[in-house]
C-alpha positions, 0 to 999 in steps of 0.5 A, spaced: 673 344 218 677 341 222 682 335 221 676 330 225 671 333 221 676 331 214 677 325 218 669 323 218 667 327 211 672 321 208 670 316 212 662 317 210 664 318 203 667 311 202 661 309 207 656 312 201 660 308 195 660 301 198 654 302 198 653 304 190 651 312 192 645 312 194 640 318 195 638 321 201 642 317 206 647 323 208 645 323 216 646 316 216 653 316 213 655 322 217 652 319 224 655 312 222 663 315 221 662 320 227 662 313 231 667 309 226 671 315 228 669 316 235 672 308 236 678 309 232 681 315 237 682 312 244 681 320 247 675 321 245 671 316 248 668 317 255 673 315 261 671 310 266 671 314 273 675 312 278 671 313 286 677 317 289 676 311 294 679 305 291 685 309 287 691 306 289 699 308 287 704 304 285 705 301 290 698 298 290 697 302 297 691 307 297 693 314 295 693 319 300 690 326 299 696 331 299 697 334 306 701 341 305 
């Protein structure tokens, strides 16, 4: 199991005491710590994608395709 996997297993674990251990809640918990966990690394949530169109350098001219 991968270190995000650890990551989430912890996370639900303590999701599952503060809410006195219940039964039959493991899906739940897994699915609420995979989100908590998606929200806590910046590079696992989608990108906005930017149309090639309104790209811009640095200096806030628009970028031109590479010609070579």
């Amino acid at each position: 199991m991968g270190s995000r996997d650890e990551h989430i297993r912890e996370i639900a674990y303590q999701l599952w005491e503060a809410e006195g251990r219940p039964e039959g809640q493991q899906i739940r918990h897994w699915e609420t710590a995979r989100i908590q966990a998606a929200k806590e690394d910046p590079y696992s949530r989608p990108k906005r994608s930017v149309d090639p169109s309104e790209a811009r350098g640095q200096d806030g001219e628009p970028e031109q395709p590479d010609q070579t």
